[in-house]
C-alpha positions as CSV (number, residue, x, y, z in Angstrom):
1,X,122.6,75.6,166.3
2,X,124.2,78.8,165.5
3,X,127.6,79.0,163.9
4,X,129.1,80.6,167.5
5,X,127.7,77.8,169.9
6,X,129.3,75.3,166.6
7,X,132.4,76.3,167.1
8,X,132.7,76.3,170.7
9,X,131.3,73.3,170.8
10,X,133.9,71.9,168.2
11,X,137.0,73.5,169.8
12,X,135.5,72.3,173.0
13,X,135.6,68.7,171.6
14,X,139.1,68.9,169.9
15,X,140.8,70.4,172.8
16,X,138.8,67.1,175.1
17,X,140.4,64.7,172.0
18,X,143.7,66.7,172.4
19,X,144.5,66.4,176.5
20,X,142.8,62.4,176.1
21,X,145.5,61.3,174.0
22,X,148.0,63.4,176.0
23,X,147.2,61.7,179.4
24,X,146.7,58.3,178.0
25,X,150.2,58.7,176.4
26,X,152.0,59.4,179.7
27,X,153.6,56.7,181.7
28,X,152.6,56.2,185.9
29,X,155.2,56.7,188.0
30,X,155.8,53.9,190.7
31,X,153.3,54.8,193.0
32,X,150.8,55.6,190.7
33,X,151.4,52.1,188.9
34,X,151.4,50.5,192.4
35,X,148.2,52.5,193.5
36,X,146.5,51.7,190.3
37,X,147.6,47.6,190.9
38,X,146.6,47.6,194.2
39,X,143.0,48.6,193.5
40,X,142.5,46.2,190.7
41,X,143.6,43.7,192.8
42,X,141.4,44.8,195.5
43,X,138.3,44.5,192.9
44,X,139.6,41.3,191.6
45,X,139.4,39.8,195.3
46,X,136.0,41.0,195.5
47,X,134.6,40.1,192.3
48,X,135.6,36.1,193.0
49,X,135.0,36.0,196.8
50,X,138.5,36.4,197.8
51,X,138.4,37.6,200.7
52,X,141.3,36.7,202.5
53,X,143.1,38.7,199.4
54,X,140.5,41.4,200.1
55,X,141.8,41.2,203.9
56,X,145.6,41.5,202.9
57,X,145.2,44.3,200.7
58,X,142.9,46.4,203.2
59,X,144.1,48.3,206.3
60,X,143.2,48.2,209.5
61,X,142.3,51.8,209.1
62,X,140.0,51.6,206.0
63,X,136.9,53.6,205.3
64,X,134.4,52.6,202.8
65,X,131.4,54.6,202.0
66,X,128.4,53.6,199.3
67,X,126.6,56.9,198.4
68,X,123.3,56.5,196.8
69,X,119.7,56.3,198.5
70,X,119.6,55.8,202.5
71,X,116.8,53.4,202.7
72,X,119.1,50.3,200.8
73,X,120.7,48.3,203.4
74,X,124.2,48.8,201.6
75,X,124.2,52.1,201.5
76,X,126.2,54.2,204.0
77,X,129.6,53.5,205.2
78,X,132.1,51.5,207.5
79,X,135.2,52.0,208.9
80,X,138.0,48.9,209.7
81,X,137.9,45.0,208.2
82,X,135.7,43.8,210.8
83,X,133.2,46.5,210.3
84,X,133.9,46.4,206.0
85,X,133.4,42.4,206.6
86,X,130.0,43.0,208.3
87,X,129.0,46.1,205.8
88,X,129.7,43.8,202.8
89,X,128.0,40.7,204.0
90,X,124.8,43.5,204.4
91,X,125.1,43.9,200.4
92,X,125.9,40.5,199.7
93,X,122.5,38.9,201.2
94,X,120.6,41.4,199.3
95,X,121.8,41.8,195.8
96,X,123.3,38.7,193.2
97,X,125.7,40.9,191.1
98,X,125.2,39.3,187.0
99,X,127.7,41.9,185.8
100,X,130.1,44.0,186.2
101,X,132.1,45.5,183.7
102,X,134.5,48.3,184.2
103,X,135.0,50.9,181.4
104,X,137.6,53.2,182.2
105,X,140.0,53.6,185.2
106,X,142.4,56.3,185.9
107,X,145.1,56.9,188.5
108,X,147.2,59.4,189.9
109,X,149.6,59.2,192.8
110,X,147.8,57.1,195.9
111,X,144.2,57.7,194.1
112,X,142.6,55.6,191.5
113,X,139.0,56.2,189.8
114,X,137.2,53.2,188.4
115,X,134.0,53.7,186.2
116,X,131.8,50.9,185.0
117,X,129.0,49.3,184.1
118,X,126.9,46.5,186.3
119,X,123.7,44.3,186.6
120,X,122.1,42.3,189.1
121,X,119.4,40.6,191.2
122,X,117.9,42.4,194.4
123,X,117.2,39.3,196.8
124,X,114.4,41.0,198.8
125,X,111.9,41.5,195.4
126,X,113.6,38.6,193.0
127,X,114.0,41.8,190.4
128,X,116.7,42.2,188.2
129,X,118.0,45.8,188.7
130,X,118.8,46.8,184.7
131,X,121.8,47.8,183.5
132,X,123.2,51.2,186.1
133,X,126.4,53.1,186.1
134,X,128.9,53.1,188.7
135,X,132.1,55.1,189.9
136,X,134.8,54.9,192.3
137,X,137.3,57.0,194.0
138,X,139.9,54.9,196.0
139,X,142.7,55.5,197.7
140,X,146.0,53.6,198.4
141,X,148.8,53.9,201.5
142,X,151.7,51.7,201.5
143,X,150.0,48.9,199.2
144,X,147.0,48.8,201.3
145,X,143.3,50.2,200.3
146,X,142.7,52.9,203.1
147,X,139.4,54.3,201.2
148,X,136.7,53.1,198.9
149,X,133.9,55.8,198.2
150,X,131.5,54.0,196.0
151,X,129.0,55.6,194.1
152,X,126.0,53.8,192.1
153,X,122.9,54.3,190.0
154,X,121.0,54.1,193.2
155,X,117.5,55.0,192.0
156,X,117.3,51.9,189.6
157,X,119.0,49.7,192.5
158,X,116.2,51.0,194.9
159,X,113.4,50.6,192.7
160,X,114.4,46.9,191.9
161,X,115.1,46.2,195.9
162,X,111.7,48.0,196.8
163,X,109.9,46.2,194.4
């Protein structure tokens, strides 16, 4: 590496150091805070089966949306609780989630971005997936989830569900 591409490379890094420890210093203002609750709330719901929490903190307006490869049932989007309901029952008879670990989560005003780590078992093959990568962008109106755009490691997912 030559000493140019080094130092951009270093200045690059200090400067990503620099504006970390900036924005993880600042406080969220209320509806950031309340954004940021509501979500984690949300995922809390989901991750123990809650869903009559899940129900309370969704409106009736909500759009979710997995992106990722077409062919897994799961994949693809709804729009209101009855139609979420259906959607998520679709991904629970399929895959047995063994983990899920988020790593970092960030929020700003009425969004929220959740990045993470998680496992599981595809139903249709019996195969455990392997450890994949997943984010989320979410967004939050009056305490209520109005938009959860999923996005996964779908390649490993599919090759586990196909088998």
């Amino acid at each position: 590496m030559n000493r140019r591409t080094l130092l951009k490379t270093s200045l690059g890094a200090s400067l990503a150091i620099i504006l970390g420890q900036q924005a993880g210093a600042q406080e969220m203002d209320e509806q950031t805070q309340a954004s940021f609750d509501t979500v984690m709330a949300f995922m809390g719901a989901m991750g123990s089966g809650d869903m009559e929490t899940m129900g309370t903190l969704m409106a009736d307006d909500m759009v979710w949306h997995n992106e990722g490869d077409a062919t897994l049932p799961w994949i693809g989007g709804a729009e209101g609780k009855e139609n979420i309901f259906k959607f998520l029952g679709g991904f629970s008879e399929n895959v047995q989630t063994t983990v899920w670990e988020n790593t970092d989560a960030f929020a700003s005003g009425d969004t929220v971005a959740v990045f993470g780590k998680m496992n599981g078992i595809t139903i249709q093959s019996g195969k455990e997936i392997g450890a994949f990568t997943f984010a989320l962008r979410a967004k939050v109106r009056d305490g209520e989830v109005v938009l959860w755009h999923w996005f996964e490691d779908s390649f490993a997912v599919s090759q586990a569900y196909h088998g």
